[in-house]
C-alpha positions in Angstrom: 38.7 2.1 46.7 36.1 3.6 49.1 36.8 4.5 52.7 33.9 2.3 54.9 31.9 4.3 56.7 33.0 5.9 60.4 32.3 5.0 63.5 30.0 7.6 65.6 33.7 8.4 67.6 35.7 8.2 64.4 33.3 10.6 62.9 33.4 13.1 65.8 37.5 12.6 65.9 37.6 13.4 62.1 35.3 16.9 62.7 37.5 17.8 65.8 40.7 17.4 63.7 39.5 19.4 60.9 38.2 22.0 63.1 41.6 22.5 64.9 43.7 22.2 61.8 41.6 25.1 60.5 42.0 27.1 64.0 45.3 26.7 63.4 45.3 27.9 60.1 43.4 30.8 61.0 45.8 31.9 64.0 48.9 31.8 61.5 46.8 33.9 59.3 46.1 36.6 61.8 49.9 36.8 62.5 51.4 37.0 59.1 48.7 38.7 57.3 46.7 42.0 56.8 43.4 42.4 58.3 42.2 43.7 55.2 43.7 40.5 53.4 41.5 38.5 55.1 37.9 38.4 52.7 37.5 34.3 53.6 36.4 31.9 55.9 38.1 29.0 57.4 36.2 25.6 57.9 36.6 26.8 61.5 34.7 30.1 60.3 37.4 32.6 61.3 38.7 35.2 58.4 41.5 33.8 56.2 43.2 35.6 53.4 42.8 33.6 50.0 46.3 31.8 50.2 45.1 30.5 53.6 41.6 29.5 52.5 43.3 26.8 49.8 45.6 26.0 52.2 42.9 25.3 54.8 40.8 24.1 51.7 43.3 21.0 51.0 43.7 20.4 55.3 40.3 19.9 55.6 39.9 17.8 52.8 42.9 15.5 53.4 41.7 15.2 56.8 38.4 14.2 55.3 40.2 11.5 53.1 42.5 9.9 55.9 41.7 6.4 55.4 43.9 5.5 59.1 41.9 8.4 61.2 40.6 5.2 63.4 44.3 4.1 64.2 46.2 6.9 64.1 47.5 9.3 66.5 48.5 12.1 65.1 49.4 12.9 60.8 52.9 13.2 61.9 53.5 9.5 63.6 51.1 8.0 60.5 52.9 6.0 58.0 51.2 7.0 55.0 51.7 10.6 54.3 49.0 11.9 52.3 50.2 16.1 52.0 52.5 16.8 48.8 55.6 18.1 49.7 54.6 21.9 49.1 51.6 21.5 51.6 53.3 19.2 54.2 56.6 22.1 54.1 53.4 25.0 54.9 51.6 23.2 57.7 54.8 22.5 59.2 55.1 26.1 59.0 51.2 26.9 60.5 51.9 24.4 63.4 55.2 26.0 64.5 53.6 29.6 64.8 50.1 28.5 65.7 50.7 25.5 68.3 51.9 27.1 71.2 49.7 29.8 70.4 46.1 27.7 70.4 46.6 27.3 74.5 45.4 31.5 74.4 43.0 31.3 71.3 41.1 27.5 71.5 42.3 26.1 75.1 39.9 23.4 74.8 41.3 22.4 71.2 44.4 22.5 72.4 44.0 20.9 75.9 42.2 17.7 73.6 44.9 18.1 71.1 47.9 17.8 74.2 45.7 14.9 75.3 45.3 12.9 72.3 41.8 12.2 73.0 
């Protein structure tokens, strides 16, 4: 079954959570892996290591997919869980190390994240 179009402010809420679920990717990448490791870019644009990048890969496109982005506040109150198990365990892991860092990296992500605009 298709997804119907977005709305102009479902559209822009869609872009903004990709956009800081890839930030957030990239932060836990920076603190858990080598510079050197780092050869690919996030959706965000910042340097990822490969693992990352797939990871970030299936965030971006799960986010893309969400067919209750309109209604929904946040992935974790939603009743319809679209990660596998594997994925949901490793963004829980990203979000614990990269959420209380995004305040010094993306305040304005963050801020609108805290928000729930």
């Amino acid at each position: 079954m298709a997804r119907t179009p977005d709305t102009p402010a479902v559209a822009r809420r869609r872009e903004r959570e990709k956009r800081t679920v890839s930030q957030m990717v990239a932060i836990h990448c920076a603190g858990h892996h080598q510079k050197e490791a780092r050869t690919e870019k996030s959706y965000a644009g910042e340097a990822l290591c490969p693992a990352c990048k797939e990871l970030d890969d299936y965030c971006v496109l799960r986010t893309e997919r969400c067919r209750s982005m309109a209604r929904k506040t946040s992935c974790e109150a939603c009743g319809n869980h679209c990660y596998a198990p594997t994925q949901q365990a490793r963004i829980r892991e990203v979000m614990r190390y990269a959420g209380p860092r995004m305040m010094l990296h993306h305040p304005v992500a963050a801020v609108r994240h805290l928000m729930g605009k």
